[in-house]
matplotlib code that plots the C-alpha trace (Angstrom):
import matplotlib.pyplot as plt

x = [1.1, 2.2, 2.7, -0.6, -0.5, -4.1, -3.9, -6.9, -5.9, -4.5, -3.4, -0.4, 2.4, 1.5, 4.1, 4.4, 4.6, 2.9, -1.0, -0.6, -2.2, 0.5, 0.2, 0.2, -0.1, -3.1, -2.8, -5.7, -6.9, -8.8, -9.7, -7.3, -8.9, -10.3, -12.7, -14.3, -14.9, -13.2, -15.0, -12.6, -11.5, -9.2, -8.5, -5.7, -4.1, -0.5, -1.0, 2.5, 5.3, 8.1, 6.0, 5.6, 9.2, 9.9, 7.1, 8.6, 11.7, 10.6, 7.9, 9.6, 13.6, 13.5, 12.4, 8.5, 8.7, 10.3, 7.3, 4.7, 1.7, -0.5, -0.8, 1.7, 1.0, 2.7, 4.5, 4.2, 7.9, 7.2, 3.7, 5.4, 7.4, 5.2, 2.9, 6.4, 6.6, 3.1, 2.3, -0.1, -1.1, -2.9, -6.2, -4.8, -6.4, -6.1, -4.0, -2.1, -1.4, -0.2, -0.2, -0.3, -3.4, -4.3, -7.3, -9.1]
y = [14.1, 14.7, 12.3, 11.7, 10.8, 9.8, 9.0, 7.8, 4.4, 5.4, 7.9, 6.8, 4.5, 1.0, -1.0, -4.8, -7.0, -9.9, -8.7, -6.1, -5.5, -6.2, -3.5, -4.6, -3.5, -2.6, -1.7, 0.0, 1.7, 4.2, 5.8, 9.1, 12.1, 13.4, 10.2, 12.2, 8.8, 8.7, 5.2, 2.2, 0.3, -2.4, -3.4, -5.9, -6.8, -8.4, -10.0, -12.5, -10.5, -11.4, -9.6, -7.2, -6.1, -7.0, -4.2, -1.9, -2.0, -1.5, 1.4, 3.2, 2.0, 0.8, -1.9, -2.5, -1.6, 2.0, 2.9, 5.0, 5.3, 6.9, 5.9, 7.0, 6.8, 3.4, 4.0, 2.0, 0.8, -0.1, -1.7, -4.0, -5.0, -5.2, -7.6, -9.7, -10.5, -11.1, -13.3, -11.3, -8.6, -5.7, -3.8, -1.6, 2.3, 2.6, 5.0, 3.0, 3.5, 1.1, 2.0, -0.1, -0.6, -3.0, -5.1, -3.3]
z = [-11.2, -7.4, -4.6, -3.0, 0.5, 2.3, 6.3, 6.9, 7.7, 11.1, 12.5, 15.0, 14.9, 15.8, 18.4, 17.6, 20.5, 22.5, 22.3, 19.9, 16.4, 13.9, 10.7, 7.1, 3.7, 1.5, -2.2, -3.1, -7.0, -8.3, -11.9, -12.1, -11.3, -14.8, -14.3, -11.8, -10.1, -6.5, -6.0, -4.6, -7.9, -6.4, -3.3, -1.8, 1.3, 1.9, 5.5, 4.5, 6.5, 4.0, 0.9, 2.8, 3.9, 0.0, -0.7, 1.8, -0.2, -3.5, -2.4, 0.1, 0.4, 4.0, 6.4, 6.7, 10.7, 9.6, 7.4, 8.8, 8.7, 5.5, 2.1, -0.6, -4.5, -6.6, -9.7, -13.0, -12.2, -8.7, -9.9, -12.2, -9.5, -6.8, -9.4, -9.4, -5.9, -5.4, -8.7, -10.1, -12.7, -11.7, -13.3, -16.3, -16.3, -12.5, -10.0, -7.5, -4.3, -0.8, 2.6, 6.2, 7.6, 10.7, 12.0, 14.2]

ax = plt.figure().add_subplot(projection="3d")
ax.plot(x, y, z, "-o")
ax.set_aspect("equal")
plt.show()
């Protein structure tokens, strides 16, 4: 299976500063694709900013201000870990996959 990379959350780099919409992360699921069943399975956002730089790190190897934008598929590894920081265990039989989104 092949990195998936969706960028439909948005499209451009968002700057953070005083009056500015500050980006997060959203870990989303889905069945794989022999389901045949592209409907939403899962759906999570990380709005505290020190999971988030942890998740960063784990997903992606750098800082969460150098990630851009898009969505990027989560390994079993990374999902263990990833349930680790946040305290939680995730659905069984799903594809994984986090990327930032914002409020609009």
């Amino acid at each position: 299976m092949g990195l998936k990379i969706r960028l439909d959350w948005y499209d451009k780099r968002i700057e953070l500063g005083e009056g500015k919409e500050i980006p997060y992360f959203s870990i989303t699921g889905f069945y794989p694709d022999d389901k045949n069943d592209d409907a939403l399975q899962f759906e999570i956002y990380i709005k505290n900013a020190e999971q988030n730089e942890v998740l960063a790190q784990i997903t992606e190897g750098k800082s969460f201000g150098e990630v851009g934008p898009g969505e990027l598929e989560i390994t079993s590894e990374q999902l263990r870990e990833i349930g680790r920081v946040l305290g939680m265990e995730f659905p069984a039989g799903l594809e994984y996959y986090i990327g930032t989104c914002v409020d609009a």
